[in-house]
Each structure stands twice: as structure tokens, then as C-alpha cells.
C-alpha positions as CSV (number, residue, x, y, z in Angstrom):
1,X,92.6,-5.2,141.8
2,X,92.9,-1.7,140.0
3,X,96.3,-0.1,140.0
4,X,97.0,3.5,139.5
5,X,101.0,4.4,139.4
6,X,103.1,7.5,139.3
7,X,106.3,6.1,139.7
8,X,107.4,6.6,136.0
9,X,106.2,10.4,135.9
10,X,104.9,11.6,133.9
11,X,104.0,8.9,132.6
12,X,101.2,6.8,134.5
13,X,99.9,2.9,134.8
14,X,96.6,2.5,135.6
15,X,95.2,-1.2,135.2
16,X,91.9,-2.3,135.0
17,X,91.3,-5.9,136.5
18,X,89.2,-8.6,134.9
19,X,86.2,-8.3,137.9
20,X,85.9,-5.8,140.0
21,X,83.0,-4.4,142.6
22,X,81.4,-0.7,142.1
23,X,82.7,-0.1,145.4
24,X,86.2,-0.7,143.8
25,X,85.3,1.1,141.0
26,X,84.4,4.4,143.2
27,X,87.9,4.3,145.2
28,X,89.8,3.7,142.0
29,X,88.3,6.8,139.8
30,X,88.4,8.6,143.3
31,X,92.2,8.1,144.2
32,X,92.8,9.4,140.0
33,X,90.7,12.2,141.1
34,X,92.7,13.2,144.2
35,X,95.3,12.9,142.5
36,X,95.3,15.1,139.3
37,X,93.1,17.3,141.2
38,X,96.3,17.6,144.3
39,X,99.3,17.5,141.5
40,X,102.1,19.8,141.4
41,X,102.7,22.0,139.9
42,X,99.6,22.8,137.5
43,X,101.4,22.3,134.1
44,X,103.1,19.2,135.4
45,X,102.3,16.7,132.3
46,X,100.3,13.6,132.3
47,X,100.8,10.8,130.1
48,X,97.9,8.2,131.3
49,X,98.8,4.7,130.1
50,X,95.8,2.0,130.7
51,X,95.7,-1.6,130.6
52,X,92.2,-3.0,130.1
53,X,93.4,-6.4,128.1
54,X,92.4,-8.4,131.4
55,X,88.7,-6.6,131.8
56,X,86.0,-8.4,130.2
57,X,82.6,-6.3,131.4
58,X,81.6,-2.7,132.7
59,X,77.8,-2.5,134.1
60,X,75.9,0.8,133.9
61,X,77.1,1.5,136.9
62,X,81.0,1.4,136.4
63,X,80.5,3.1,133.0
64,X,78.8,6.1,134.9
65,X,81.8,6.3,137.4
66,X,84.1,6.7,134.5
67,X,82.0,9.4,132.6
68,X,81.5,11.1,136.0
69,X,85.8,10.8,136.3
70,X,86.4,12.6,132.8
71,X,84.0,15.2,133.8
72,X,85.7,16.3,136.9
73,X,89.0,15.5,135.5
74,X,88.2,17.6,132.2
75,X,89.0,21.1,133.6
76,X,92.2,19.5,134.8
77,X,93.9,17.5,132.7
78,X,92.6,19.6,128.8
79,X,95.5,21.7,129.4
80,X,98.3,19.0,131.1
81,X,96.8,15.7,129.9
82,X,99.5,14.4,126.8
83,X,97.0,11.7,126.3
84,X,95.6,8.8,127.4
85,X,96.5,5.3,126.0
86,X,93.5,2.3,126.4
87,X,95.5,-1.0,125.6
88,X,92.1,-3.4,125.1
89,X,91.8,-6.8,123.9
90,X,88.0,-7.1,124.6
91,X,85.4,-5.7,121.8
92,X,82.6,-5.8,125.4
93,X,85.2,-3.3,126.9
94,X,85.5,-1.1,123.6
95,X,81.6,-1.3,123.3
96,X,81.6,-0.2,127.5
97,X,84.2,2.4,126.7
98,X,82.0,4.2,123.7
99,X,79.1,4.2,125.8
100,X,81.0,6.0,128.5
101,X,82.1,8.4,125.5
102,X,78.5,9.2,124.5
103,X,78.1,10.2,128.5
104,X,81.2,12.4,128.6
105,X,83.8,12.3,126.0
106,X,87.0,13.2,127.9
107,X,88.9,17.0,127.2
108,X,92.3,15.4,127.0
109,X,93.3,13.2,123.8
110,X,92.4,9.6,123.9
111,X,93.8,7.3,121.8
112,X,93.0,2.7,122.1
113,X,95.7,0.2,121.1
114,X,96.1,-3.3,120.6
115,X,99.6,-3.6,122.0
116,X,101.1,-1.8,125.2
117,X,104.3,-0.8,123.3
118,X,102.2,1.2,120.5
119,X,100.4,3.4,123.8
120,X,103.7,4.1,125.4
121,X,104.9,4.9,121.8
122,X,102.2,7.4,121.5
123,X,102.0,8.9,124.6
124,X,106.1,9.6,124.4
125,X,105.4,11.3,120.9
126,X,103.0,13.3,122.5
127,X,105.2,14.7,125.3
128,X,107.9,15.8,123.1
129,X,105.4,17.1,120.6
130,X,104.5,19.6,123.4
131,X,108.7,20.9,123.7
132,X,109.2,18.7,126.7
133,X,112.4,16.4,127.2
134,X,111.0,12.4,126.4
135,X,110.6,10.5,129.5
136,X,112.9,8.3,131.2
137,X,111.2,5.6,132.1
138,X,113.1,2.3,130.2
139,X,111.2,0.4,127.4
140,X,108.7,-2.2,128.8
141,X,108.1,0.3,131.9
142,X,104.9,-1.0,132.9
143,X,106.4,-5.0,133.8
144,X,107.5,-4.5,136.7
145,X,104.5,-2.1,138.1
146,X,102.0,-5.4,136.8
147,X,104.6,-7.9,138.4
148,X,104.7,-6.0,141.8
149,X,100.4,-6.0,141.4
150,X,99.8,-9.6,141.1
């Protein structure tokens, strides 16, 4: 099952499941939509953390969906977006995310890792690199969020 959460703001989980349907696909990218799109206020950053080391294939299809979610997203999140961290341990799912990249490269920076301590890393750098105070989400954030999803 996909997760998207807020709860650590501004820094974000989103998790990518090993199988999923398009129809899943469509009311995952859809809830990130509504979300950035509704978010308070409009310089609130975002710090977009995603765990893809359990996915192991993207179809045409879901590729699509996620080029068509960085284009909508691009006028939002070029200006509030810190980055956004892929932690991948599949070379399918970094060949599925550079074909999404020659559809529609996102506006915001994007960054893959290895390890899910090097993206949070990163994506704390990059909110105080903007002036802004470092989160205060603990170390290993994200645990407990993927704990709660199973």
C-alpha cells in the first residue's frame, strides 16, 4: 500500500510498495496533488522523502502518472520544494524513474540514495541552506511511520 505522511513537517514520507494497481497508483499521485496543491501557507517548505527499496516494477502506465504528478506539481513546489530524496535499491526502478524523467523532469531538486539516512541528511541540508530553522523530527523519523503502515 502507498503511504504519503505529513506528520514530521516539513519533512514528508511517501513509500512506494513492492506491487501496486494503476488504480492505486492514480489515488496516491492524486492525494500528493491535493495536498501541495491545498497547503498552507504558500512558502510552507517541503522536504519529500521517498522509499522505493521495496518496488521492483513501474509499467508505462504508472510511469505516466508520475510524469503527469511532477507536471502539475512543478508550478507548486519549484519555489517551496527543498528536495526530494528517492531511497532505491532496484536498478528496474532507477531505469522506470529515468524514463519518467525524459517525460517530465520535475522543477524542484531531486536527488536518489542508497541509504534512508543519507536522503534525510540531504533534505535537512537543504532546509537550512534556504535560512530556515532544521527540522525536529528525531533521527530514524521514518520507522515508526513504516511500522504503523505494515
Amino acid at each position: 500500500m502507498f503511504l504519503f505522511d505529513t506528520s514530521y513537517d516539513p519533512l514528508h514520507l511517501q513509500v512506494i510498495p513492492r506491487a501496486f494497481t494503476q488504480a492505486e497508483v492514480e489515488a496516491h499521485f492524486e492525494k500528493l496533488e491535493q495536498f501541495y496543491t491545498r497547503r498552507s501557507p504558500s512558502d510552507a517548505p517541503a522536504a519529500l522523502l521517498a522509499d522505493a527499496r521495496l518496488a521492483q516494477y513501474a509499467d508505462a502506465l504508472a510511469r505516466k502518472r508520475v510524469a503527469l504528478a511532477f507536471e502539475r506539481l512543478s508550478p507548486i513546489l519549484k519555489r517551496r520544494a527543498v528536495g526530494h530524496a528517492i531511497v532505491l535499491s532496484s536498478s528496474l526502478i532507477r531505469d522506470a524513474l529515468t524514463a519518467v524523467f525524459w517525460i517530465k523532469r520535475p522543477a524542484w531538486p531531486v536527488q536518489t540514495f542508497l541509504e534512508m539516512e543519507d536522503a534525510d541528511r540531504w533534505l535537512r541540508q537543504g532546509i537550512v541552506d534556504q535560512g530556515r530553522l532544521a527540522p525536529l523530527a528525531p533521527a530514524r523519523w521514518w520507522e515508526p511511520l513504516l511500522k504503523r503502515a505494515q
